[in-house]
C-alpha positions in Angstrom: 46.8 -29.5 -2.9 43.1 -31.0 -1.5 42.4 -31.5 -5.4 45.3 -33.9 -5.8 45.0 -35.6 -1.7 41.5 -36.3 -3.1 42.7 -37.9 -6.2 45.1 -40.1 -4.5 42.4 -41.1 -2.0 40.6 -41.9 -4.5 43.4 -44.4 -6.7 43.8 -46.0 -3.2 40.7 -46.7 -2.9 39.6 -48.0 -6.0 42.9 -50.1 -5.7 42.2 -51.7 -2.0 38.3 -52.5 -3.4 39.9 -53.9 -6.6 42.2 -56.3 -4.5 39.6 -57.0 -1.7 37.9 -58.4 -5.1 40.7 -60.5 -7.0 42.6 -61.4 -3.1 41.7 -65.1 -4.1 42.8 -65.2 -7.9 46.4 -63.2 -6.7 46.4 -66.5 -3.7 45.8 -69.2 -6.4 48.3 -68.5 -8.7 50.7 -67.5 -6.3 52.2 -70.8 -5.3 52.6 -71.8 -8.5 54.8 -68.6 -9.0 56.7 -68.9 -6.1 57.8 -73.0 -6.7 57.4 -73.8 -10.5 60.7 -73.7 -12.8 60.8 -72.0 -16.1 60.1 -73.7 -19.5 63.4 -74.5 -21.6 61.7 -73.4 -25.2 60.8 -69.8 -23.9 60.8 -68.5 -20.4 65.0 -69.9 -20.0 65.5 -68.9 -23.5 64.2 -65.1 -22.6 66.3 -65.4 -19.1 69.8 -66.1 -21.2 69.0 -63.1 -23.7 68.9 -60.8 -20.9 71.9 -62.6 -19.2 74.0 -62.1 -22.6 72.5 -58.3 -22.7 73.8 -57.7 -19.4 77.5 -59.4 -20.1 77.9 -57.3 -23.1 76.2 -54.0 -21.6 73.9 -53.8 -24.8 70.6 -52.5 -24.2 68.6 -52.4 -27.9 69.9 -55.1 -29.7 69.8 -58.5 -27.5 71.5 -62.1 -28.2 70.7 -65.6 -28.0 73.7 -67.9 -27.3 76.3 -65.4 -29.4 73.8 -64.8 -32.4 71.7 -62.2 -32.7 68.1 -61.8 -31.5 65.8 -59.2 -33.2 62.7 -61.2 -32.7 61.2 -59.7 -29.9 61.2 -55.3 -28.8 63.2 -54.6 -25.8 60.8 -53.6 -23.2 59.8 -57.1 -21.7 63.2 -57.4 -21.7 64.2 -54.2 -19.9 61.6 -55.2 -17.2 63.7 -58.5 -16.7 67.4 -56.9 -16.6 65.7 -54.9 -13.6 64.5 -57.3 -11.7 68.0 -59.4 -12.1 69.7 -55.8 -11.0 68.0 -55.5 -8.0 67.9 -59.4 -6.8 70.9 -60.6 -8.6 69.3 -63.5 -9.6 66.3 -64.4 -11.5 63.1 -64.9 -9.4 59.9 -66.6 -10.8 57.8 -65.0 -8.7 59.0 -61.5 -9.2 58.9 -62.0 -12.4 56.0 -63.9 -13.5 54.4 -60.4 -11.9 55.4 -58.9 -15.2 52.6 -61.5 -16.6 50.4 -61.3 -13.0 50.1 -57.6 -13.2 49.1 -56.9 -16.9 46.3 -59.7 -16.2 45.0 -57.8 -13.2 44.6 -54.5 -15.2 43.1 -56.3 -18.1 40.4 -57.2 -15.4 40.2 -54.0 -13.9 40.0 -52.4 -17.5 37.1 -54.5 -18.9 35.4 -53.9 -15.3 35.4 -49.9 -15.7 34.6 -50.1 -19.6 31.5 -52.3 -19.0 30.1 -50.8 -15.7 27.0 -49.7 -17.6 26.4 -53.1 -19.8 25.4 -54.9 -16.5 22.4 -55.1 -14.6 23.8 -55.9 -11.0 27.4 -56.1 -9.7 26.7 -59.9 -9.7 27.0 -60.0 -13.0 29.9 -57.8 -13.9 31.7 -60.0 -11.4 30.7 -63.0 -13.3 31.9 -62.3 -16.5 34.9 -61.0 -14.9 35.9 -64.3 -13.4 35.1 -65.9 -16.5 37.7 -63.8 -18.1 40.0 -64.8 -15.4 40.1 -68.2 -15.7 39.9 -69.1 -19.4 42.5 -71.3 -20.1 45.1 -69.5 -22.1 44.6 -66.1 -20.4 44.9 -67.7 -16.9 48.1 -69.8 -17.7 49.5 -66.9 -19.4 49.3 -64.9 -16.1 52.4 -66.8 -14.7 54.1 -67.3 -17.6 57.7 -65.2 -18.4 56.3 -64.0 -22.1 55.8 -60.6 -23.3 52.2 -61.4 -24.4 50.0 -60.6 -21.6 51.5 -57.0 -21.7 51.0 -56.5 -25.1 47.2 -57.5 -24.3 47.1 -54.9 -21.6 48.0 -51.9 -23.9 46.1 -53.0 -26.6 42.9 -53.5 -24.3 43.9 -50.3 -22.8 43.6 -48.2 -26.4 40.9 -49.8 -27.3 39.1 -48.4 -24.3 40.4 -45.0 -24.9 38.8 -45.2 -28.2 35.8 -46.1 -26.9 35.4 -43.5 -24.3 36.7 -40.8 -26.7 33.6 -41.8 -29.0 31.4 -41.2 -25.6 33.0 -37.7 -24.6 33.7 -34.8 -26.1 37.1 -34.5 -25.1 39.6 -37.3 -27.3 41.9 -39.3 -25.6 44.3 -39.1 -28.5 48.1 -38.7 -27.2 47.2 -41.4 -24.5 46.2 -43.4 -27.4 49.1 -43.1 -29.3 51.3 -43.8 -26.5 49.5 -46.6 -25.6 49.5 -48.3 -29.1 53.4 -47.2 -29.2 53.8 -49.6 -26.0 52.0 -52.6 -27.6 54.4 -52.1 -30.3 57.1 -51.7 -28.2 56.0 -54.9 -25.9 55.9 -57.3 -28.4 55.8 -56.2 -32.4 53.2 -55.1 -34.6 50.6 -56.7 -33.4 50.2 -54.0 -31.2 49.9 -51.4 -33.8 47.6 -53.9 -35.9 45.1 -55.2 -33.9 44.0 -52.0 -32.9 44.0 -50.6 -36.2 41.8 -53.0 -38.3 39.4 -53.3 -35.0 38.9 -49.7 -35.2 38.6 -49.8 -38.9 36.0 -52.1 -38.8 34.0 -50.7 -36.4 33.7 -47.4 -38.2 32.7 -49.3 -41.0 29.9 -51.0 -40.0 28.8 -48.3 -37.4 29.3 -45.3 -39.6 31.9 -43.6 -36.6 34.6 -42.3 -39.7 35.2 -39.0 -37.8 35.7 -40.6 -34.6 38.3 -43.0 -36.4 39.5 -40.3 -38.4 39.9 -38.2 -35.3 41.7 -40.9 -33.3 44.1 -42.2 -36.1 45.2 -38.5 -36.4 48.7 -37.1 -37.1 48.5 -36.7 -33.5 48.8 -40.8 -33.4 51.1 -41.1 -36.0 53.3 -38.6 -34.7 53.7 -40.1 -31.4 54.1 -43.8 -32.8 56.9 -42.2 -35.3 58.8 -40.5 -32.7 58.8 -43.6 -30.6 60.0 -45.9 -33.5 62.6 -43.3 -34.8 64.6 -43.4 -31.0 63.7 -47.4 -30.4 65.2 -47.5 -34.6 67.7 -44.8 -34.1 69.6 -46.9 -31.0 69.2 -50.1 -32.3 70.9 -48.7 -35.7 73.8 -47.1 -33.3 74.3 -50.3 -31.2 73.9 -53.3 -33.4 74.5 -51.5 -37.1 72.5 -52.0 -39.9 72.0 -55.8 -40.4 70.0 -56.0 -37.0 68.0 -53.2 -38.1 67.4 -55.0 -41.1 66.8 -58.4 -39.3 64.5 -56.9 -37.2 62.4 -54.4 -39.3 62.2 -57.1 -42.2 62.9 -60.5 -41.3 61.2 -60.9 -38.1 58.1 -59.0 -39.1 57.3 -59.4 -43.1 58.6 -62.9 -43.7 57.1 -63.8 -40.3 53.6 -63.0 -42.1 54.0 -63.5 -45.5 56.0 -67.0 -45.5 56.5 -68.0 -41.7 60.0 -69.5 -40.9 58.7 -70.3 -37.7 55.4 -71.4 -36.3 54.1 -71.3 -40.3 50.2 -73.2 -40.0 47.3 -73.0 -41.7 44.4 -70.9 -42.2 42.2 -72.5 -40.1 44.6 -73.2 -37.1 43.0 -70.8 -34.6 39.4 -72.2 -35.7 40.2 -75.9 -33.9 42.8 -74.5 -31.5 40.8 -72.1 -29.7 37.6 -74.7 -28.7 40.7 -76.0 -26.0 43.3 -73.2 -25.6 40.1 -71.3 -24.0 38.7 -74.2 -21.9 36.4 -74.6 -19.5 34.0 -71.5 -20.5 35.5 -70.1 -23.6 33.1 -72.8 -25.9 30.5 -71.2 -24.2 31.7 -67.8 -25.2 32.5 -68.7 -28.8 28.8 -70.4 -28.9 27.7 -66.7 -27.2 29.7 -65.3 -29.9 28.0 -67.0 -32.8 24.6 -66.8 -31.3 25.2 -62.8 -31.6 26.5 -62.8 -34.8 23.2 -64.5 -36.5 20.7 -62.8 -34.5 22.4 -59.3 -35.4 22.2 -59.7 -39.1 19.1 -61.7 -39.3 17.4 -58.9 -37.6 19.5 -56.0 -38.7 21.1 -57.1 -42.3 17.5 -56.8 -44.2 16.7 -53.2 -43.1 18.1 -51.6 -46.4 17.5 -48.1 -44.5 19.9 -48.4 -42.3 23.3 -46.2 -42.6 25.3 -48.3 -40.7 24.7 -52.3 -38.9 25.7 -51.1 -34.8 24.7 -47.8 -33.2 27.9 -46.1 -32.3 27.0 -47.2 -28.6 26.7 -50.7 -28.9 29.5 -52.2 -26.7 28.5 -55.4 -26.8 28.5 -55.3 -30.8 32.5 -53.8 -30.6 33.6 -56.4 -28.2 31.6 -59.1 -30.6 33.8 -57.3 -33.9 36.7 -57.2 -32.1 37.1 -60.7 -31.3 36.0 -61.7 -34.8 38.4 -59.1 -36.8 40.9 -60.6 -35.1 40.8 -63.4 -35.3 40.5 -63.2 -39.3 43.5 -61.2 -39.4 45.5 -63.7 -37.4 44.1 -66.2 -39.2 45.5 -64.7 -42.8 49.1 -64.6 -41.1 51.6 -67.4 -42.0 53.3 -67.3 -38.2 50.3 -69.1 -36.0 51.2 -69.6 -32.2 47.8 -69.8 -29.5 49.5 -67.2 -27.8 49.1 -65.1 -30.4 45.7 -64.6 -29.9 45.5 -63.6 -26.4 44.6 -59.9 -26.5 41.2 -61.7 -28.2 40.5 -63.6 -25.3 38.8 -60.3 -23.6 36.6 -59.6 -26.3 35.5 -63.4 -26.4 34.5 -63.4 -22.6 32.9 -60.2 -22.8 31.3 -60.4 -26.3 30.0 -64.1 -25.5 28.9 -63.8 -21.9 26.6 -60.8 -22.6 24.8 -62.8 -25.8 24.5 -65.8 -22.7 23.5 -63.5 -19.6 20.3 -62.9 -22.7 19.0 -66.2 -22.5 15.8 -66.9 -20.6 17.2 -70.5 -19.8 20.7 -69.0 -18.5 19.4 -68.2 -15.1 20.7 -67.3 -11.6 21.3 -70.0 -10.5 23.2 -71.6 -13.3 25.1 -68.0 -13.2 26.2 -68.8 -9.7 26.9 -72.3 -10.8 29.5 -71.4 -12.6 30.8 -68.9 -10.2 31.4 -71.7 -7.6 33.1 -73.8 -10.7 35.2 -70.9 -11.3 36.0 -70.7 -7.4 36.7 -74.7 -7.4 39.1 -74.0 -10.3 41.2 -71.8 -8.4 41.2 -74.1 -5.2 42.6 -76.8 -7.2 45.2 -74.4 -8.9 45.9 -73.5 -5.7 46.3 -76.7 -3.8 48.7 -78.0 -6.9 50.7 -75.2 -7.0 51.8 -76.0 -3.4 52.5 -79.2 -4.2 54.7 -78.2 -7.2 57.6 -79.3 -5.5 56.8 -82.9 -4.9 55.8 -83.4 -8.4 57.8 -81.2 -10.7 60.5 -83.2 -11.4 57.7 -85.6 -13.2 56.7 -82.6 -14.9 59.9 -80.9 -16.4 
């Protein structure tokens, strides 16, 4: 009984000191949550899916204005019929929290994984408001879209993986579950990502048992059982062509030869300079400042078994962001969005190459703490005036 009182002490009060932390990030963007409208391409379109699902009483299989909708999984979904249960009505605050909440673990994710990487709290705090208010994952924390929760299982696997290649007990039914709920959040993306960053990484760090052990029938058995219900009732409640729609259409024709959203190779290559404004050049620069002093040091030593010691963090966050972005980059279907559960490995990967230069110094570090502050203010003070202007706006 004392074992699990201390255990809950202890949630609540990692929870308070993680919200007496981010308290002014939650106050920014709350206005803007409370007074903006939805967006008529996605947030309204999302809205009148779960309105129709609701009408016909279907649950797995979802429509759009009478036709069917096998484009997205059910469980963003789910978390909107619930709110509209218990309100009645759709509320923007309630839920752009859907969006608010998988940003805040994100944060509180990256925070716990890199507690060692840092030299003083200062700077883990730094790097953590840079995170925060990058451009695309701090818009995308009050938008109505299932991405930001597919980023936080992702993220959330990924560290699993990590700590399970640090201790000698294997985290490998969380991470199954977990990569089974990216999946399930938003396609297989979820499944994907993970799998070719973890690939990579046992590559070029020689760490094929740890892969081996994590991508284990163990894994695979939990992903299958999860598919074979989410399949199973979709198969029951919307017969064979949705299944079909869904399992084919919306997942290999979206990659091989886009219907929607088709762009070019090099799409996320421009994009990404301004989808990840005001730091994320800086990262990218960080990034690519790693990435030639790694192999101009390290890619001449012919004696080496592998490029990364298994406990270079910095390296994995580095890889991460840049397998994938190739393999996003080699899919037909190209939205920004798409590469939010990136945007993590960017700040983190970029920000520790920059915290290494002699000419980044304190006080350009708390520079940029006080411009991350200022941005906040001003999202802040416009999101109260929401209402005057967004008529202008909509």
């Amino acid at each position: 009984m004392s074992g699990n009182q201390n255990t809950t002490n202890s949630l609540s009060n990692s929870l308070l000191s993680f919200l007496k932390i981010w308290w002014p990030y939650i106050v920014a963007l709350l206005p803007v949550m409370i007074f903006r409208d939805f967006s008529p391409r996605n947030e309204l379109r999302y809205l009148t899916i779960v309105d129709e699902a609701l009408s016909s009483g279907s649950f797995w299989t979802f429509t759009f204005e009478g036709e069917p909708y096998a484009d997205k999984p059910p469980l963003y979904f789910w978390l909107i019929m619930l709110q509209r249960w218990l309100f009645g009505t759709h509320v923007p605050a309630v839920i752009c929290l859907f969006s608010l909440i998988p940003a805040l673990g994100i944060l509180g994710i990256m925070e716990r994984w890199t507690r060692n990487s840092f030299q003083t709290v200062a700077e883990s705090r730094f790097v953590q408001l840079i995170l925060a208010t990058l451009g695309l994952q701090l818009g995308m924390a009050v938008f109505a879209r299932m991405d930001m929760l597919m980023s936080l299982f992702i993220i959330w696997a990924l560290w699993l993986y990590w700590r399970s290649g640090q201790e000698e007990r294997p985290h490998r039914w969380g991470f199954g579950i977990l990569l089974f709920l990216a999946l399930f959040s938003k396609g297989p993306f979820g499944i994907l990502i993970p799998l070719l960053v973890t690939l990579v990484w046992a590559l070029v760090s020689n760490t094929w048992r740890l892969w081996l052990k994590m991508w284990s029938w163990r894994t695979w058995l939990t992903i299958i059982v999860g598919c074979t219900v989410w399949f199973g009732n979709v198969y029951l409640e919307g017969g064979a062509d949705y299944l079909n729609n869904m399992l084919f259409h919306q997942t290999v024709d979206r990659a091989v030869n886009a219907f929607h959203h088709q762009r070019p190779w090099w799409f996320y290559l421009v994009h990404l300079w301004y989808t990840a404004l005001p730091w994320g050049p800086l990262c990218i620069v960080g990034v690519g400042t790693w990435l030639w002093q790694c192999f101009k040091t390290k890619g001449h030593d012919r004696q080496c078994t592998s490029l990364f010691a298994a406990t270079d963090l910095h390296a994995f966050f580095c890889l991460s962001f840049l397998t994938t972005l190739v393999m996003l980059s080699c899919v037909s279907g190209k939205l920004d969005v798409y590469l939010l559960p990136a945007y993590p490995m960017l700040a983190y990967g970029g920000m520790l190459q920059v915290l290494r230069w002699q000419k980044f110094t304190v006080a350009w570090r708390n520079g940029l703490v006080r411009a991350c502050q200022i941005l906040l203010l001003i999202i802040f003070v416009a999101g109260l005036l929401l209402p005057f202007y967004q008529q202008y706006i909509s």
